[in-house]
C-alpha positions as CSV (number, residue, x, y, z in Angstrom):
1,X,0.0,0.0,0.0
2,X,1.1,3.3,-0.4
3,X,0.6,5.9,2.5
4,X,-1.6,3.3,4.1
5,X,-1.4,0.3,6.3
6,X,-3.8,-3.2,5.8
7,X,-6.1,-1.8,4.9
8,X,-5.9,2.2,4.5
9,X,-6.0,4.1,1.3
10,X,-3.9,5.1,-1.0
11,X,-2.5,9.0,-0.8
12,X,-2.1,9.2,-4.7
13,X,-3.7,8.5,-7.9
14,X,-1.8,6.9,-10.7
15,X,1.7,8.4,-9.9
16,X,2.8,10.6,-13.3
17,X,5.6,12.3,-12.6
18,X,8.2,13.1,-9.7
19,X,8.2,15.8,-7.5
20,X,11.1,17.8,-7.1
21,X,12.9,16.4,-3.8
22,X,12.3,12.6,-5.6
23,X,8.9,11.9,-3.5
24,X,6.6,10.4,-5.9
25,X,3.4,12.5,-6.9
26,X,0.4,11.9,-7.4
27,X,-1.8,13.3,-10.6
28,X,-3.4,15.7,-7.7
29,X,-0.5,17.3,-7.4
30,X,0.2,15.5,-3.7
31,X,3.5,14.5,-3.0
32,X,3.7,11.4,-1.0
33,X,4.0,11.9,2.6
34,X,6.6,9.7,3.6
35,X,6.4,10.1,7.2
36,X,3.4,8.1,6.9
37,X,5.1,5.2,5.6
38,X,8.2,5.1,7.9
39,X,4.9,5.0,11.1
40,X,3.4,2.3,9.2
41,X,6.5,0.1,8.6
42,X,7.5,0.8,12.4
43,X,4.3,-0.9,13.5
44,X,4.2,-3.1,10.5
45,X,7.4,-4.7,12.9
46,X,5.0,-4.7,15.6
47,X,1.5,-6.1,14.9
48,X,4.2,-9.3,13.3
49,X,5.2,-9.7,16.6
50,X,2.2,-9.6,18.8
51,X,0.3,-11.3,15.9
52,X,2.6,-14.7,15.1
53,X,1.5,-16.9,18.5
54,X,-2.6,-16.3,17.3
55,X,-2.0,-16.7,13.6
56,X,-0.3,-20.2,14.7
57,X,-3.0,-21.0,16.8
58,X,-1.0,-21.0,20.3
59,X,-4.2,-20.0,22.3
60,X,-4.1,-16.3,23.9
61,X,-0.8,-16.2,25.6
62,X,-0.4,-13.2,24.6
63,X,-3.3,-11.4,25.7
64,X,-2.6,-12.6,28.9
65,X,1.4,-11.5,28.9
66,X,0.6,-8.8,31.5
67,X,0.5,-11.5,34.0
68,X,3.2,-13.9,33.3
69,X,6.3,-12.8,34.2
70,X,7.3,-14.9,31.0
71,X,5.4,-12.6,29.0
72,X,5.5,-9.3,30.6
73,X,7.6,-7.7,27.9
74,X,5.9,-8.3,25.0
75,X,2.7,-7.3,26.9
76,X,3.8,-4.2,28.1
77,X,5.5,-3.1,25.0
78,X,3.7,-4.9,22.2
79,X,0.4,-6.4,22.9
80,X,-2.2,-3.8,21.5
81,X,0.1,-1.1,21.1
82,X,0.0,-1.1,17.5
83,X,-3.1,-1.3,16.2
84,X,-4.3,1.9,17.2
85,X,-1.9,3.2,14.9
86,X,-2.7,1.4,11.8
87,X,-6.5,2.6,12.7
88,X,-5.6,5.7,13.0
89,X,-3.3,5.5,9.6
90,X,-6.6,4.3,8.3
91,X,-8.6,7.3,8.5
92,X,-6.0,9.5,7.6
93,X,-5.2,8.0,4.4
94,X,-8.9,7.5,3.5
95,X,-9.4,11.4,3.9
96,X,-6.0,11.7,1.8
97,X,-7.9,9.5,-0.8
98,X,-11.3,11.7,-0.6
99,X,-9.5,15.0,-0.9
100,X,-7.1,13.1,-4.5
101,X,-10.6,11.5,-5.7
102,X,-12.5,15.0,-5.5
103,X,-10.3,16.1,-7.4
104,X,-10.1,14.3,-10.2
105,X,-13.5,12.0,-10.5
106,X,-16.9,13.7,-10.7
107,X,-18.3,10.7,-7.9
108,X,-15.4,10.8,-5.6
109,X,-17.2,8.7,-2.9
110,X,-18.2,6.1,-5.6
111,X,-14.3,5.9,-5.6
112,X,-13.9,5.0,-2.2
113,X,-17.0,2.3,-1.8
114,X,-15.3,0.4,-4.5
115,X,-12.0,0.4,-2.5
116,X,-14.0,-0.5,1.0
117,X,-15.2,-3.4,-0.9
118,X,-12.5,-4.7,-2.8
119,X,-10.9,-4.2,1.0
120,X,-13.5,-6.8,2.1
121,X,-12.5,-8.9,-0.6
122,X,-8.8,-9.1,0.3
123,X,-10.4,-9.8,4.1
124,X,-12.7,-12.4,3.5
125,X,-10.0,-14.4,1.5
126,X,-7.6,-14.2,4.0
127,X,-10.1,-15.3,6.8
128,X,-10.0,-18.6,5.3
129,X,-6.1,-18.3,6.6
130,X,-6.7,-16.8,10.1
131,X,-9.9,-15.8,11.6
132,X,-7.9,-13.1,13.2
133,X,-7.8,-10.8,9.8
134,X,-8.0,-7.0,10.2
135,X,-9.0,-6.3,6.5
136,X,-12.6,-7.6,7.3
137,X,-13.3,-5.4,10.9
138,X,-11.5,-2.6,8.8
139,X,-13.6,-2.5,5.5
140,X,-17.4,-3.1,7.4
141,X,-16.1,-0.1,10.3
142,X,-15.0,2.3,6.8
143,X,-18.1,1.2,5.1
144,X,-20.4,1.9,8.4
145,X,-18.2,4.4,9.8
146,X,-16.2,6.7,7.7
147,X,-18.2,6.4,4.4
148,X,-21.0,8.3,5.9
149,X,-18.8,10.7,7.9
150,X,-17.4,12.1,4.8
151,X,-20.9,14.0,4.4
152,X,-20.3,15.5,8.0
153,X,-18.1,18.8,9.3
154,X,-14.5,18.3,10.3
155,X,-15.6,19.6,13.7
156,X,-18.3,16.7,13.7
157,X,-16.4,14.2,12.6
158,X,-13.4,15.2,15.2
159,X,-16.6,14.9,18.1
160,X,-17.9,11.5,17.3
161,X,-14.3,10.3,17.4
162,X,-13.8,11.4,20.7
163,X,-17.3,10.3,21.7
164,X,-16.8,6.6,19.9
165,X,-13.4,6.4,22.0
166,X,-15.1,7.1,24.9
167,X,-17.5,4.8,24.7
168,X,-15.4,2.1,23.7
169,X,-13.2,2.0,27.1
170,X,-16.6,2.9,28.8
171,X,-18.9,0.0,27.7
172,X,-16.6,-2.8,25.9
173,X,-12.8,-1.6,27.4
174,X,-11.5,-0.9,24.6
175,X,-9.6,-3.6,22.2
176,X,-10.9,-3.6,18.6
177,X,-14.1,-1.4,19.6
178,X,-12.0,1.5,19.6
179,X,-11.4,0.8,15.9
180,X,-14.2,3.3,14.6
181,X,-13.0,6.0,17.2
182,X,-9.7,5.8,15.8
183,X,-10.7,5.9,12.0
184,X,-12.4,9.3,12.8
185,X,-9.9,11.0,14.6
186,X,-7.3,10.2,11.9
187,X,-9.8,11.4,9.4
188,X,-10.4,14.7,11.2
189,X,-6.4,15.2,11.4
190,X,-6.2,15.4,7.6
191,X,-9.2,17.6,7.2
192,X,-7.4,20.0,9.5
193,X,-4.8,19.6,7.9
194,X,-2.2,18.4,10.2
195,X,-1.0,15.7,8.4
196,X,0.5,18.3,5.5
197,X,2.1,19.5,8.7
198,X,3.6,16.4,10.2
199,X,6.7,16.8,8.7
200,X,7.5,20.3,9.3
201,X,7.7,20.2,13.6
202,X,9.6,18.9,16.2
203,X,7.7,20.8,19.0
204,X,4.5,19.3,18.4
205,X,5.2,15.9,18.5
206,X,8.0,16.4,21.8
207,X,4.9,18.2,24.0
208,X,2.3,15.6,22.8
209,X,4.6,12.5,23.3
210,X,5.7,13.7,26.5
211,X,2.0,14.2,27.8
212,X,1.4,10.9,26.4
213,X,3.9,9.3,28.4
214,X,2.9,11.0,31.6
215,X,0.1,9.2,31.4
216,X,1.3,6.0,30.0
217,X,3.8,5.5,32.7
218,X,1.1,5.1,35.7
219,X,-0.9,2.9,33.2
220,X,2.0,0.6,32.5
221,X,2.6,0.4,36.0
222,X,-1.0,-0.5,36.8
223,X,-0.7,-3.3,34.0
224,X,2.1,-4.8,35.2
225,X,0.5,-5.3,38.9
226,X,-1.2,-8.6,39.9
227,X,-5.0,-8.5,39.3
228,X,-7.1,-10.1,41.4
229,X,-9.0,-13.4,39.5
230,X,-12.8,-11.9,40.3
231,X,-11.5,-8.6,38.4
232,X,-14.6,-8.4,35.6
233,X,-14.3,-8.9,31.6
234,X,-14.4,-4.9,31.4
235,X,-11.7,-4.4,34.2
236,X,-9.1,-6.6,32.7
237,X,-10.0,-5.4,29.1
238,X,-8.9,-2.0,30.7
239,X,-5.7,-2.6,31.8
240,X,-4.5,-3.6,28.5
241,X,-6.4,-1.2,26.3
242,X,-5.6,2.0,28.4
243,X,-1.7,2.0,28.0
244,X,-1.8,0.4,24.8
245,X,-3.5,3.3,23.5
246,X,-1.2,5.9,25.4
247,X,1.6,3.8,24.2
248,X,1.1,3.8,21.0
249,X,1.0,7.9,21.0
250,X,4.0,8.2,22.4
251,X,5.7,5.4,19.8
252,X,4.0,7.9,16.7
253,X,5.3,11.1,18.5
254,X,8.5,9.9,19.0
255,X,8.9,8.7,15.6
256,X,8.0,12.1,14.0
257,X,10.7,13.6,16.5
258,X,13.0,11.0,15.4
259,X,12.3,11.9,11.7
260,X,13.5,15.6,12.2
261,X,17.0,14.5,13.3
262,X,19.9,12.9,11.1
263,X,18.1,9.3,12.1
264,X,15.7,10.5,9.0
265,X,17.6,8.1,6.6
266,X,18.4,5.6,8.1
267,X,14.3,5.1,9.3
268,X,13.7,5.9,6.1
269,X,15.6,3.1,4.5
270,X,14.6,1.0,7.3
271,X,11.4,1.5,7.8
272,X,9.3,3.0,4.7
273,X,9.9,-0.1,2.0
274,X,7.5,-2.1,4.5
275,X,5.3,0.7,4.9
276,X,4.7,1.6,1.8
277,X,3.9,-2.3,0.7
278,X,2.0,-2.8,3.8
279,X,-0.9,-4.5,2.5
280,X,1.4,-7.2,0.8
281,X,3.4,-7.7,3.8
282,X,0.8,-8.3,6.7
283,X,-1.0,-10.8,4.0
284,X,2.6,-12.6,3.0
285,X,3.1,-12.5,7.0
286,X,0.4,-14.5,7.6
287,X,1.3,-17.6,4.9
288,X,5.0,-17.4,6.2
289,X,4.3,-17.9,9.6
290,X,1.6,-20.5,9.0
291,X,4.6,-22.5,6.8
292,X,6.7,-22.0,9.6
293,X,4.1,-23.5,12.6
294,X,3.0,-26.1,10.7
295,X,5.1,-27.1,7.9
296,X,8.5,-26.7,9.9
297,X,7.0,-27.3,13.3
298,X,8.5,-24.0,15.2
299,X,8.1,-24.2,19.0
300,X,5.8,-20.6,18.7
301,X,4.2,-21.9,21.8
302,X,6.7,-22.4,24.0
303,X,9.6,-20.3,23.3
304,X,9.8,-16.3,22.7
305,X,12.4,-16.8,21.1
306,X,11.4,-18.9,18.3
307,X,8.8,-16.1,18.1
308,X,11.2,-13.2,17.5
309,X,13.5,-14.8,15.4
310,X,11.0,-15.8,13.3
311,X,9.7,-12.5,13.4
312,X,13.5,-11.0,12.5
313,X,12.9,-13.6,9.7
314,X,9.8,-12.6,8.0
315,X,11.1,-8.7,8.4
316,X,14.5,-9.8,6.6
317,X,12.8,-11.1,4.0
318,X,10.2,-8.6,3.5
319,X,12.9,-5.9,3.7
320,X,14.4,-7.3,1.3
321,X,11.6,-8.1,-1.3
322,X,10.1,-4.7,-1.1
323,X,13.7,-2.3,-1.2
324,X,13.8,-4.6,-4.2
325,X,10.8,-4.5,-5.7
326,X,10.3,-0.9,-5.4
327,X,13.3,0.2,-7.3
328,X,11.5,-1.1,-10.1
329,X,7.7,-0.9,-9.8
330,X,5.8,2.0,-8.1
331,X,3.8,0.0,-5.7
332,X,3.1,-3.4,-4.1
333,X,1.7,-5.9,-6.3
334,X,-1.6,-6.1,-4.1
335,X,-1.0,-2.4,-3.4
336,X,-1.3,-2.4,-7.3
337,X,-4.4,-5.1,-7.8
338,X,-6.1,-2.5,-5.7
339,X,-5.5,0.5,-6.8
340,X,-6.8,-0.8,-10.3
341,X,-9.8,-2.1,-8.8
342,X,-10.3,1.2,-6.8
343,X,-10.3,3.6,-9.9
344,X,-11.4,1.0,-12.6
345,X,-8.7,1.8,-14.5
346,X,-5.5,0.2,-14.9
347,X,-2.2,2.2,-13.3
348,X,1.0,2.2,-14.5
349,X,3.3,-0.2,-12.7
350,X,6.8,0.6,-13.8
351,X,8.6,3.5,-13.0
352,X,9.0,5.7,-16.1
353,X,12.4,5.5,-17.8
354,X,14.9,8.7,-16.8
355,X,14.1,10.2,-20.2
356,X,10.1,10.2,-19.3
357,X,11.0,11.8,-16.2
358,X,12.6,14.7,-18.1
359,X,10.6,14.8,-20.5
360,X,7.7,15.5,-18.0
361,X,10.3,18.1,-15.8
């Protein structure tokens, strides 16, 4: 995907021409945001991690990490800390998409129902892998959610995502309920026009991430504590949910800081050729680590460590396919398949030839 995560939208139309620092551009006129896709490689890394013991069917070990000492780690650092972000991603980059489509196609919302569905599509299939897919909660929440909220005010919109959040922790605890919440807010930063900000300030992100972590610290704390066995559904929900979301604030706000010091590159390189083929990636994840429980009998459920080198593995390997790949070819091959199927028309793959490109200059 490009400026998207599994299953956020695409920033660009089919990409004509360069912009002048290199950043590919979109017939809009938008230059890709490549923040964006150095956020959504980071927890790309992540959801891999805290998703390889359910995709191998190792029970819920992990949602239970914040009690077993064995675990505590990856539950205080991992375990629904990244999510919120590619949610949030989600509704950015579908405002991104609604703001490109206006532009250019007289039924810009027609635009993005076709790529909710096709979404559902990529969901559905790979539901027949692991009942855990994302793509599925993702497409029926934008399709129920954001579709309709793209006839409201920003002010509205920004509203009913704090209210949906709220209500979330309040009635369910949080988890995936805060899914529709998220895709709001994120859509309400765009049409405020942050995000054509996000790479332009270091204060910003240092105030917000440190207020963040003021609050995450306590919340941490209180996770790792030993809960009582009659603590209710909604209590325990609550002590994963709250500092997962606070956590996952201050891992986006320290990125963005990150990104404004001579780190920049090196993220970049690191980090953006698994962002921006995101939607390839979490669906390849999936098929690996399946090959890897069952075919070569890994010990996921027993050993962390089998978990994080396998992990290490897949990200190699993925690494490596997409720098490749993306030398060549604009976008992910799914990224690709659905883009086509999102403007009915086919895009160009390739990257044009250095004579095209100044030709077009």
């Amino acid at each position: 995907m490009s400026n998207e995560e599994p299953g956020a939208v695409s920033v660009e139309g089919p990409v004509r021409a360069r912009g002048p620092g290199g950043g590919a551009r979109g017939s809009s006129g938008r230059q890709r945001i490549g923040a964006l896709d150095v956020v959504r490689g980071f927890a790309l890394c992540g959801i891999l991690v805290a998703n390889v013991q359910p995709i191998a069917n190792v029970g819920d070990a992990v949602q239970h990490s914040a009690v077993d000492s064995g675990n505590a780690w990856v539950g205080l650092l991992v375990e629904q800390r990244f999510f919120p972000i590619f949610s949030l991603l989600f509704g950015i980059g579908f405002s991104l998409l609604l703001e490109s489509a206006g532009n250019r196609a007289a039924r810009p919302r027609l635009i993005l129902l076709r790529r909710l569905l096709v979404l559902l599509g990529f969901g559905l299939v790979h539901m027949l892998l692991w009942r855990g897919d994302v793509l599925t909660v993702y497409a029926i929440v934008g399709l129920l959610v954001l579709l309709p909220s793209t006839w409201l005010p920003r002010w509205a919109v920004a509203g009913l995502g704090v209210v949906l959040l709220g209500a979330s922790f309040v009635v369910y605890g949080g988890g995936s309920t805060l899914v529709p919440g998220l895709f709001l807010l994120g859509s309400a930063l765009t049409r405020y026009g942050v995000i054509d900000r996000i790479d332009r300030s270091t204060h910003v992100p240092t105030v917000v991430g440190l207020v963040l972590a003021a609050g995450a610290a306590p919340a941490l704390w209180w996770q790792a504590q030993p809960h009582p066995g009659d603590l209710d559904t909604l209590g325990f929900a609550l002590t994963l949910a709250v500092p997962g979301l606070l956590l996952a604030g201050v891992y986006v706000c320290a990125l963005l800081v990150l990104l404004r010091t001579p780190l920049r590159p090196a993220m970049q390189v690191v980090f953006a050729p698994l962002g921006r083929m995101a939607l390839t990636n979490y669906l390849t994840a999936t098929v690996l680590v399946l090959v890897a429980a069952r075919v070569l009998g890994l010990p996921l459920s027993s050993s962390w460590t089998a978990v994080f080198l396998l992990a290490a593995a897949i990200l190699t390997v993925q690494w490596l396919f997409s720098t490749l790949w993306l030398r060549r070819y604009r976008q992910g091959p799914l990224e690709w398949l659905w883009r086509w199927a999102t403007w009915a028309r086919r895009p160009p793959l390739r990257h044009p030839s250095p004579l095209v490109i100044t030709h077009l200059k």
